[in-house]
ZAGUSE-421559 format. One record per residue (C-alpha): residue number from 0; residue in three letters; x, y, z. Coordinates in steps of 0.001 Angstrom, whole numbers, plus 524288, in hexadecimal, padded with zeros to 5 digits. Example, Ala and Ser with C-alpha at 12.3 -4.5 7.8 and 13.67 -1.06 7.14 Angstrom:
BEGIN
    i   aa      x      y      z
    0  ala  8300C  7EE6C  81E78
    1  ser  83566  7FBDC  81BE4
! end
This chain:
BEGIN
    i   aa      x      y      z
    0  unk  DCDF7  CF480  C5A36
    1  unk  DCC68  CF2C2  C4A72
    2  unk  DC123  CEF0D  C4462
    3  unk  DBD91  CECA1  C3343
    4  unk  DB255  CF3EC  C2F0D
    5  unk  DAD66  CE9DD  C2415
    6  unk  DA623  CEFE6  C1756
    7  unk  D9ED2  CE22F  C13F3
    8  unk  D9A35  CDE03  C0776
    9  unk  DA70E  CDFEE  BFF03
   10  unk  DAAD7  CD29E  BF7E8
   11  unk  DB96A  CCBCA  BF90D
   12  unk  DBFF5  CC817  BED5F
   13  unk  DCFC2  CC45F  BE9F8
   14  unk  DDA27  CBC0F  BF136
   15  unk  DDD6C  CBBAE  BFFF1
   16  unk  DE735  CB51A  C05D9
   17  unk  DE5EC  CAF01  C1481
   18  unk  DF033  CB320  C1F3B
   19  unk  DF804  CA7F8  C270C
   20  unk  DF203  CA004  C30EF
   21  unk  DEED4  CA8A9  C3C2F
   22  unk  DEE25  C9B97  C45D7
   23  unk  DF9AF  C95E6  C3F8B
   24  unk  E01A7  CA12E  C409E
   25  unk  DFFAC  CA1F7  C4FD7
   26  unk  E026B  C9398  C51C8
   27  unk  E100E  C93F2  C4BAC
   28  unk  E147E  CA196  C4F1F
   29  unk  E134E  C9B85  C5D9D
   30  unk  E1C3B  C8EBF  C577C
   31  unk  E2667  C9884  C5600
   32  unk  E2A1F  C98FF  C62F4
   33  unk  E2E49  C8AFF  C61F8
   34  unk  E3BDE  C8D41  C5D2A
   35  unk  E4727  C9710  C5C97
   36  unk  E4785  C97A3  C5031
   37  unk  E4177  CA17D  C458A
   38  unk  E3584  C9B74  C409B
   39  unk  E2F69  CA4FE  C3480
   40  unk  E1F44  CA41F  C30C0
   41  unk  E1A69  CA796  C2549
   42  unk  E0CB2  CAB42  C231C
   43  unk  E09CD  CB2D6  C3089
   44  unk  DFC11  CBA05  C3019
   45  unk  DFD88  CC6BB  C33B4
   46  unk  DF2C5  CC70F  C3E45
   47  unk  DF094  CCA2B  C4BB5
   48  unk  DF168  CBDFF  C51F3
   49  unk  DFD7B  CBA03  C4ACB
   50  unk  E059C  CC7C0  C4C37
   51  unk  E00FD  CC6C1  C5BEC
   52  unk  E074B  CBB54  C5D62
   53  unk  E132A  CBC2B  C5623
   54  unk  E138A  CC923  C5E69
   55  unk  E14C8  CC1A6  C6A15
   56  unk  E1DD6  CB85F  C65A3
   57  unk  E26CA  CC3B4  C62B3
   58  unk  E2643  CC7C6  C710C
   59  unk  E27FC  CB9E7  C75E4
   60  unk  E360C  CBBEA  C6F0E
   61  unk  E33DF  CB44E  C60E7
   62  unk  E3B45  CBD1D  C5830
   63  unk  E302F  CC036  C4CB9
   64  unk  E3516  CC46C  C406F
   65  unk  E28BE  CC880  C3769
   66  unk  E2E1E  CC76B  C2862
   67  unk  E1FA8  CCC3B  C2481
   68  unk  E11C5  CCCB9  C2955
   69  unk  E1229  CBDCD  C262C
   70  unk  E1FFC  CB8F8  C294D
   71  unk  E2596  CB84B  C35CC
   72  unk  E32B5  CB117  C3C15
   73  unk  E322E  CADE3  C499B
   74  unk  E3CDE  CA8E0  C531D
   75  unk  E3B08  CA574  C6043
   76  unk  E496B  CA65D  C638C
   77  unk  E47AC  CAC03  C727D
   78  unk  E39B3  CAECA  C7915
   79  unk  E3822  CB849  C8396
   80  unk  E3569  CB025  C9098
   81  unk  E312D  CBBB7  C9886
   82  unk  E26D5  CC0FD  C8F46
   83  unk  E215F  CB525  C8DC7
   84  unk  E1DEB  CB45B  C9B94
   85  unk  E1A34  CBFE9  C9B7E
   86  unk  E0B65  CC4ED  C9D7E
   87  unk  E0C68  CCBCC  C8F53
   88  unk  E0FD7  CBFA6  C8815
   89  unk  E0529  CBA71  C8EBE
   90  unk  DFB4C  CC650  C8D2F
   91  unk  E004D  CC5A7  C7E3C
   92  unk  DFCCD  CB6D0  C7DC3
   93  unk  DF012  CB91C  C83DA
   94  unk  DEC6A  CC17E  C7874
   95  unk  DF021  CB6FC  C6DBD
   96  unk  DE8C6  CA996  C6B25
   97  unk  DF6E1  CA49D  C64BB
   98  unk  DFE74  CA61F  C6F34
   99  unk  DF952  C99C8  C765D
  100  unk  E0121  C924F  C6A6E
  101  unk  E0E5A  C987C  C708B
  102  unk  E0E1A  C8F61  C7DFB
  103  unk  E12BF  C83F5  C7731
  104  unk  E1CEC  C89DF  C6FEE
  105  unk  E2296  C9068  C7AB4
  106  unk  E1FF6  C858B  C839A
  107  unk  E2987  C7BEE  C79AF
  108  unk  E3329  C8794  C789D
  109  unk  E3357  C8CE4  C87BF
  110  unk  E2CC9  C8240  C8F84
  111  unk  E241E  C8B35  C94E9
  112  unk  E197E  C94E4  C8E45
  113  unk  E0E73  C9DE6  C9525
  114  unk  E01C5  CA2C9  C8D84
  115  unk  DF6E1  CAA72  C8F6C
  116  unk  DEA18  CA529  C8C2D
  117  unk  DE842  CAABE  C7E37
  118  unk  DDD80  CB41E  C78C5
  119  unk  DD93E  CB480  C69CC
  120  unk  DCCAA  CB39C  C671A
  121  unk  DC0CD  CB2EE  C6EE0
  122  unk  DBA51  CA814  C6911
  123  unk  DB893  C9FFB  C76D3
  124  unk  DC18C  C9712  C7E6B
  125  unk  DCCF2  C92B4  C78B1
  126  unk  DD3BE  C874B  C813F
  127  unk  DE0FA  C857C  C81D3
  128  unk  DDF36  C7907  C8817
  129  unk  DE4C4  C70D5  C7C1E
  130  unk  DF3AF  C78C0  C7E2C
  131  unk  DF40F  C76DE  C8B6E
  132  unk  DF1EE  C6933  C89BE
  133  unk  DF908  C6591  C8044
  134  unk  E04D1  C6C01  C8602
  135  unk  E023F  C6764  C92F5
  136  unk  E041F  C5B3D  C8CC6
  137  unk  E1119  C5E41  C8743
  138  unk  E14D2  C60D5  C951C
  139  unk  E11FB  C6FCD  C954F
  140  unk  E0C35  C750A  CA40D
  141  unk  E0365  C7E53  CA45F
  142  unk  DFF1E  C890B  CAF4D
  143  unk  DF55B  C92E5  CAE32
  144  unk  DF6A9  CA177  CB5C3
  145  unk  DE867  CA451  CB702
  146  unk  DEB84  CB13A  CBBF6
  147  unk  DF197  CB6DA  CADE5
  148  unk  DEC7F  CAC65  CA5F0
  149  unk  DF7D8  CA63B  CA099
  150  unk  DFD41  C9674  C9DE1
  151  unk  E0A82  C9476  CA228
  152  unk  E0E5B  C8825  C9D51
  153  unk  E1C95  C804F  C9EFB
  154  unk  E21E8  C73FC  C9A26
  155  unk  E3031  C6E19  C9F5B
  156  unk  E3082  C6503  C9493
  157  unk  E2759  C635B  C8944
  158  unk  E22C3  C5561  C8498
  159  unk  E1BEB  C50E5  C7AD1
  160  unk  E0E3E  C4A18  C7D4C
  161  unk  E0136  C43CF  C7747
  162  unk  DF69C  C4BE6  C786E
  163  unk  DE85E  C4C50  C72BA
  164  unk  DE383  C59EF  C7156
  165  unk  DD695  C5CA0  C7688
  166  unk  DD2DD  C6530  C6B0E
  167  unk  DDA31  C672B  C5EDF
  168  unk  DDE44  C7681  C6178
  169  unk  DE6C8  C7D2C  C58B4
  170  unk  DEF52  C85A5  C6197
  171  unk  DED99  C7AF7  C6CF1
  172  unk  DF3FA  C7290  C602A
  173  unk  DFFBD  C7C02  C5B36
  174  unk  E01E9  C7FA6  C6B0E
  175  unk  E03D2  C719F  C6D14
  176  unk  E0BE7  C6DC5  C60AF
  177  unk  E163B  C78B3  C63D2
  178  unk  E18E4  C730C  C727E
  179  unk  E1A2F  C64A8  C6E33
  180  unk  E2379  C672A  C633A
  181  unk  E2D3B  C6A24  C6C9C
  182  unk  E29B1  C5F44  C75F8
  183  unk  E321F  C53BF  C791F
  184  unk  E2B20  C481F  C7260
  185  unk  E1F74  C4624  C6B38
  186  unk  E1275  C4D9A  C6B82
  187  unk  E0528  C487E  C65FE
  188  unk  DFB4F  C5160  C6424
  189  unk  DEE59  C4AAF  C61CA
  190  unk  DDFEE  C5438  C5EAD
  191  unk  DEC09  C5EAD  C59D6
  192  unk  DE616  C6922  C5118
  193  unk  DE9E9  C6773  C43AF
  194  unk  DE6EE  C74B7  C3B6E
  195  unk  DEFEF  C7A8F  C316A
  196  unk  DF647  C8367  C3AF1
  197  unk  DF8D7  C778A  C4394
  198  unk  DFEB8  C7077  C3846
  199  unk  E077A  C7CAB  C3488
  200  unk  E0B50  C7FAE  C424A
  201  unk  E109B  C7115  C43C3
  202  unk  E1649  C7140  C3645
  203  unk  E1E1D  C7D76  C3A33
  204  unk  E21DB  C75F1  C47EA
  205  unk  E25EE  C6A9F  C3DEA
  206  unk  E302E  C73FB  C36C2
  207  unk  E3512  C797B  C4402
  208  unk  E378B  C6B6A  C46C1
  209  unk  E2CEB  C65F4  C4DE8
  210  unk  E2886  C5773  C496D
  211  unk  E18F6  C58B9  C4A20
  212  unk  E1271  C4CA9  C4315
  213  unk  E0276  C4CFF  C3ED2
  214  unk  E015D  C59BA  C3B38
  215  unk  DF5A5  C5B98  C36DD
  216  unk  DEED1  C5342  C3DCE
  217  unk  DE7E7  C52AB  C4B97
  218  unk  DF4B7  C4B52  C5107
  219  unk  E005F  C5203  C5271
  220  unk  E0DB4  C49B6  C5631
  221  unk  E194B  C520E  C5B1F
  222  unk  E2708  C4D33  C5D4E
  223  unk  E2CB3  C5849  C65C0
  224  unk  E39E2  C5E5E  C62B4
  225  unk  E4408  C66B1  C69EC
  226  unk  E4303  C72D2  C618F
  227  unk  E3D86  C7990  C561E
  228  unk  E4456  C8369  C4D82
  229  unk  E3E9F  C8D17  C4181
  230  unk  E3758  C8BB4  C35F6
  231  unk  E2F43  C928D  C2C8A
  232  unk  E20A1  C91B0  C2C83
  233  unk  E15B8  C9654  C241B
  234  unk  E07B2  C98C5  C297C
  235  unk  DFBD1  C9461  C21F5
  236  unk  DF0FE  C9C36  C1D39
  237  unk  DE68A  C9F2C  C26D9
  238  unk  DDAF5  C961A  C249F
  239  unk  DD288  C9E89  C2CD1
  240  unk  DD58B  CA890  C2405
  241  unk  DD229  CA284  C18E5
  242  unk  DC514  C9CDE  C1E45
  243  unk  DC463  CABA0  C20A8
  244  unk  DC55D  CADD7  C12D8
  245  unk  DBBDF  CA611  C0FBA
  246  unk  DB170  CA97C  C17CB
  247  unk  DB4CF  CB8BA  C1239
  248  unk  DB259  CB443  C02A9
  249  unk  DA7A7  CAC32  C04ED
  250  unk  D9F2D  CB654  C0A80
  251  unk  DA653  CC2BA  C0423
  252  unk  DAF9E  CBE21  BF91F
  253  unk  DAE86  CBFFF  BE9BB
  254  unk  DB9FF  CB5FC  BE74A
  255  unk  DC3B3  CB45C  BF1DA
  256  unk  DD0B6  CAD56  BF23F
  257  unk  DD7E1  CA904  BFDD4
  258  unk  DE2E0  CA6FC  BFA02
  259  unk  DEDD9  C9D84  C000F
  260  unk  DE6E3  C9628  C0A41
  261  unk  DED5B  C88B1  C09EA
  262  unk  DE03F  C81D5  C0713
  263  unk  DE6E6  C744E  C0D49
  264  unk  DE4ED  C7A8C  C1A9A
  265  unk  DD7D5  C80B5  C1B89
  266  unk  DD100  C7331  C1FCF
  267  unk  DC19A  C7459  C1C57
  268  unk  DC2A3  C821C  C1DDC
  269  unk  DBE65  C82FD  C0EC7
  270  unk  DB459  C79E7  C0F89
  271  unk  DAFAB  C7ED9  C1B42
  272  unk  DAB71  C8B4E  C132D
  273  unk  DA72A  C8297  C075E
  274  unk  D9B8A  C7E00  C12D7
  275  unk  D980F  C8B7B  C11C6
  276  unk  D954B  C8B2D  C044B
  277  unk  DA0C8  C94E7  C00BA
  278  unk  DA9D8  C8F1E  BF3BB
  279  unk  DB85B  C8FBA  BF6BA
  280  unk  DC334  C8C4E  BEB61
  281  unk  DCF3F  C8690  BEDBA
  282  unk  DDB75  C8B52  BE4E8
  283  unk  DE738  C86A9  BE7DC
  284  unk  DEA66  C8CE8  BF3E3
  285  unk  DDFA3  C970E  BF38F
  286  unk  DD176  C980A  BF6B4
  287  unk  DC738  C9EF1  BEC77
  288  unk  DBACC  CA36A  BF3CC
  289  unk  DB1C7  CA784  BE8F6
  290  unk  DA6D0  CB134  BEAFF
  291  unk  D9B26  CAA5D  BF16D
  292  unk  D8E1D  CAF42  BEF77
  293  unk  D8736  CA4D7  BF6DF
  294  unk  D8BBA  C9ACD  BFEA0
  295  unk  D84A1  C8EA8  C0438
  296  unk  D86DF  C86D1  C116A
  297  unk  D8809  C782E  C0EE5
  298  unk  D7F90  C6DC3  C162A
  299  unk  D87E6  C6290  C1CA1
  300  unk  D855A  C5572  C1350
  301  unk  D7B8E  C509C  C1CE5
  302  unk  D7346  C5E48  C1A8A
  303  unk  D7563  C615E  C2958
  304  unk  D7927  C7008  C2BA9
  305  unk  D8694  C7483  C2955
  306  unk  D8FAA  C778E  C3489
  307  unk  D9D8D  C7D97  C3604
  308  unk  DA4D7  C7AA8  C3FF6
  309  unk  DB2CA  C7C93  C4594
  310  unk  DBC10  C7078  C4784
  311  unk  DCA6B  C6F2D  C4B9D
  312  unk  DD2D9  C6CEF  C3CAC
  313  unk  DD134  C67F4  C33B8
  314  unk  DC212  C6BF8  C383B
  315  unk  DBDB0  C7A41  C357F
  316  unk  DC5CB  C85A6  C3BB6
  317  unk  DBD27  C8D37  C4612
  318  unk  DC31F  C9884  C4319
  319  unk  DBC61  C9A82  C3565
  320  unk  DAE4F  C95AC  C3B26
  321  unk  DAB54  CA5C5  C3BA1
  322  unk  DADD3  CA77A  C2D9E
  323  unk  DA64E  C9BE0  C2A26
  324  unk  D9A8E  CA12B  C3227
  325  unk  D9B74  CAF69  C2C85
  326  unk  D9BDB  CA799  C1ED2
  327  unk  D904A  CA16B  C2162
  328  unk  D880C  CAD3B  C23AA
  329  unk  D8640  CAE03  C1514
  330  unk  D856D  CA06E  C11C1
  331  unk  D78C5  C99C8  C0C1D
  332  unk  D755C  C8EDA  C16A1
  333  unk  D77C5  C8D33  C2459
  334  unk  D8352  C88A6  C2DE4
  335  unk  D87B9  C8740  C39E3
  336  unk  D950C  C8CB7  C3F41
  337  unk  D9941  C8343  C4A19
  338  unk  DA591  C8A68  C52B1
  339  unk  DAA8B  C7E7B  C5A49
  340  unk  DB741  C8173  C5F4A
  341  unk  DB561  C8FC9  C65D0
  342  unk  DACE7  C94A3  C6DE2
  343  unk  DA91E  CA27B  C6AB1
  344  unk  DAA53  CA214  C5A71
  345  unk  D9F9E  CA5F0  C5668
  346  unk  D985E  CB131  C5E08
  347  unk  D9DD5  CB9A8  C52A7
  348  unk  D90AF  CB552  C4C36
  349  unk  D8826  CBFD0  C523B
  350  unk  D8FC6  CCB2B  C483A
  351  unk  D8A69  CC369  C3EA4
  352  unk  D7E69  CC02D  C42CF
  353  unk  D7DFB  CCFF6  C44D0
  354  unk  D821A  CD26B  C3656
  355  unk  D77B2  CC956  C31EF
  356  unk  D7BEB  CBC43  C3263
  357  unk  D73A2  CAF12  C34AE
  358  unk  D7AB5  CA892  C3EC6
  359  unk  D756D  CA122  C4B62
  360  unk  D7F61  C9FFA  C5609
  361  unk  D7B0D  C92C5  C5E3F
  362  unk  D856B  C92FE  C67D1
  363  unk  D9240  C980A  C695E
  364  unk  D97FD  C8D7E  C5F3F
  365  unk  D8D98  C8CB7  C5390
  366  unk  D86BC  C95B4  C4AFF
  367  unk  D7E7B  C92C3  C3FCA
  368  unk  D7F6C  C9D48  C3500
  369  unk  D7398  C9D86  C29CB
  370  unk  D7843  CA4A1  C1F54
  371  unk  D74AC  CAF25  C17ED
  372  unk  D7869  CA9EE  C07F7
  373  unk  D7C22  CB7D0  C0511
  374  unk  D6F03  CBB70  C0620
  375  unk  D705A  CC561  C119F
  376  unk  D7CD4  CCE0C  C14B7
  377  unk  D82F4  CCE98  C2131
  378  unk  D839F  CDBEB  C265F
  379  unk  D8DF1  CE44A  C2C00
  380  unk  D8F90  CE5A4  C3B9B
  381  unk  D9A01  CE941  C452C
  382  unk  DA1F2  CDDCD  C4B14
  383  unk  DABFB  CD905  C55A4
  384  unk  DB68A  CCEAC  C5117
  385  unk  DB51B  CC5B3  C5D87
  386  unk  DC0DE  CBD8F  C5745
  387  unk  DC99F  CBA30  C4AA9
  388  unk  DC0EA  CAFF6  C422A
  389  unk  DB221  CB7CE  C460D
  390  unk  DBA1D  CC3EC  C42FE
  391  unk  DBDA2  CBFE5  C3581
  392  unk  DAF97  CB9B8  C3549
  393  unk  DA7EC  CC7B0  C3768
  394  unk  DB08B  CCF09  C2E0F
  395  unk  DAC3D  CC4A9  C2406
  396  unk  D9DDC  CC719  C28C6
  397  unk  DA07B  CD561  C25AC
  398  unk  DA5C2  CD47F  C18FE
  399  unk  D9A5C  CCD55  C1490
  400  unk  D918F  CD84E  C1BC3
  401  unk  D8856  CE2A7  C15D4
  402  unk  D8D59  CF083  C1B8B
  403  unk  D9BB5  CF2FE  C252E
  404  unk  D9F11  CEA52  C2F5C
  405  unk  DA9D3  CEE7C  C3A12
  406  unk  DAED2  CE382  C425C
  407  unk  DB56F  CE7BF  C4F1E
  408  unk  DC21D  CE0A8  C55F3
  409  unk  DC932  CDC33  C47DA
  410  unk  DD550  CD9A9  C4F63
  411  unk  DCEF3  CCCAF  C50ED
  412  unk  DCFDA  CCA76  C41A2
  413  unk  DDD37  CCFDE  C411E
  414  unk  DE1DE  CC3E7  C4A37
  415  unk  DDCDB  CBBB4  C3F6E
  416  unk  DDDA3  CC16B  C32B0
  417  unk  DE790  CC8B3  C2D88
  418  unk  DE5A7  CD739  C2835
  419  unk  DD573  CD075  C2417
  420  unk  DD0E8  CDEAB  C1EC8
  421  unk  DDA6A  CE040  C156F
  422  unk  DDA4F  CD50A  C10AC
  423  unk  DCCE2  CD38D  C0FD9
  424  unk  DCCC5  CE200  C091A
  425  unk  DD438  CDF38  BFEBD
  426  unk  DC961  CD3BF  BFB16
  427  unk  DC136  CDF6F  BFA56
  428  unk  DBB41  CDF17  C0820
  429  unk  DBA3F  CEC24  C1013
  430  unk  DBEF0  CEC45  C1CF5
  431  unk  DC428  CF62E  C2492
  432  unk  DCBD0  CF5E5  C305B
  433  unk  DC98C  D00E6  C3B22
  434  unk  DCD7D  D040D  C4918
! end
């Protein structure tokens, strides 16, 4: 198992540029499988998550032709219907949160699908109710093996349906999308997530000829169609990246630039920083972070106490509400961190309580952090990545620390973040990577 051993207290400084959209580039790499003909993406991350799944599209039988780290051409010309009912495409699917996004896909292209109930990370209960649902209502039947733990779901004849969602999830979203474009008649969508990634993965449907009306809003409107054939596509840069970013020159930059980050689709994710006290520039496509020696938590207008929290889009990602909280630590003022949507988010705090940090966890979904205004130094500890976003949180922690930090089970950062040390090295931090 790898782990970084992190020399804190060295400063960032020069141009980075953010890697493609880890959660977009699982949601259309499963869209793929919608036609027979070669659809190319441009802008694939190079991380775990992305180069596991693409893996197991390759031994589903999608012919994957990988032009560079970045640019791949798939074509689902002829899948293999014995491995996937086979226990190893479902042990593989078990292993991989995206792989849920593959039963409508290959319920539109096969009328029938099975999946395992996914892993990822452990970050509490993540329901799946909002795909079955929705594609129950589409006229897919499901059946559940309790013995291996695996949906088997069929559907004779796909038709399109109203449906309000009972919470605006983003795979439960894309899942349903890529069944009804294929369904006879017309599919509405009400409560339908409407990130970025949403909004790219229908725009890509839209060019594969799929006729999807209100994107990017809350109600989608699909006119179903008998088939779909190639495109190009390219993926967006990785807000949680750049939030990332962010969070990394705020508390350890000397003048950091993020550089194309498509500005038009990182919501309040700016602003949401600005709370914080930390000044953020906008040029052109690009972000300046400029060194910030002190930093000071705004007061809502009323006076009351400020509070982050987590909201579906265009509301505040959860998966940067980490960062924030690590930010924070060194702020002048007070907040609290409110984790709405998962369960288990934040009992990553205790590392930093243990490197020094003023944080109070109330309950399993808020903590209020004091900070320290730069007037007192983390310092350095040994620490377990529980998942992707604390992972990227506690290296942050350690770069800001006084002395070396090691953090243990990185592979959880790789899923997210694409070769992070050496990036981050040639900033000017110093992290090394050891087995």
């Amino acid at each position: 198992m790898a782990s970084f051993i992190i020399e804190g207290g060295h400063r960032l400084q020069g141009n980075i540029t953010p890697q493609g959209a880890k959660n977009e580039a699982l949601q259309v790499l499963c869209a793929v499988l919608l036609t027979d003909e070669a659809v190319r993406i441009h802008n694939v991350p190079d991380i775990a998550d992305v180069a596991n799944q693409i893996k197991l599209l390759s031994d589903m039988g999608v012919e994957v032709t990988r032009h560079t780290p970045h640019d791949y051409t798939f074509r689902a010309r002829r899948l293999d219907d014995a491995y996937l009912g086979s226990q190893q495409f479902t042990e593989r699917c078990r292993q991989l949160r995206g792989s849920v996004m593959m039963l409508g896909p290959l319920l539109a292209r096969r009328g029938k699908a099975i999946i395992a109930k996914p892993g990822g990370d452990q970050i509490g209960r993540r329901r799946l109710d909002t795909h079955f649902h929705g594609i129950q209502k589409l006229g897919g039947h499901f059946s559940y093996d309790d013995s291996l733990h695996i949906y088997n779901v069929e559907a004779t004849h796909l038709r399109g349906s109203y449906m309000l969602l009972d919470e605006a999830s983003v795979t439960g979203t894309a899942n349903i999308i890529m069944t009804a474009v294929m369904a006879e008649g017309t599919t509405t969508i009400y409560n339908a997530a409407c990130e970025p990634y949403i909004q790219q993965l229908c725009q890509m449907l839209c060019r594969m000829g799929a006729c999807i009306e209100g994107i990017g809003s809350n109600l989608l409107t699909i006119e179903g169609v008998k088939s779909l054939h190639g495109t190009q596509h390219t993926i967006l840069p990785d807000m949680i990246e750049v939030g990332s970013f962010i969070g990394m020159a705020a508390m350890v930059g000397d003048g950091v630039r993020i550089s194309g980050v498509a500005p038009e689709h990182l919501g309040i994710i700016p602003d949401t920083f600005r709370r914080l006290g930390i000044r953020i520039e906008e040029e052109g496509g690009d972000l300046f972070v400029p060194r910030q020696d002190h930093y000071e938590i705004e007061s809502f207008i009323d006076g009351s106490f400020m509070t982050i929290a987590d909201a579906p889009w265009p509301g505040l990602t959860p998966d940067l509400l980490s960062v924030l909280l690590v930010v924070s630590t060194q702020a002048k003022g007070s907040v609290l961190i409110h984790q709405k949507m998962f369960e288990s988010r934040l009992f990553f705090v205790d590392k930093l309580i243990d490197m020094g940090a003023q944080i109070i966890l109330c309950d399993p979904h808020r903590a209020v952090v004091v900070g320290h205004d730069h007037q007192r130094q983390l310092h350095a500890g040994r620490m377990t990545s529980p998942d992707i976003r604390a992972g990227i949180a506690l290296l942050i922690a350690a770069m800001s620390a006084q002395g070396t930090s090691r953090i243990d089970n990185i592979g959880q950062i790789d899923r997210g973040y694409e070769n992070i040390e050496a990036r981050l090295c040639a900033l000017g931090a110093k992290i090394e990577r050891v087995e």
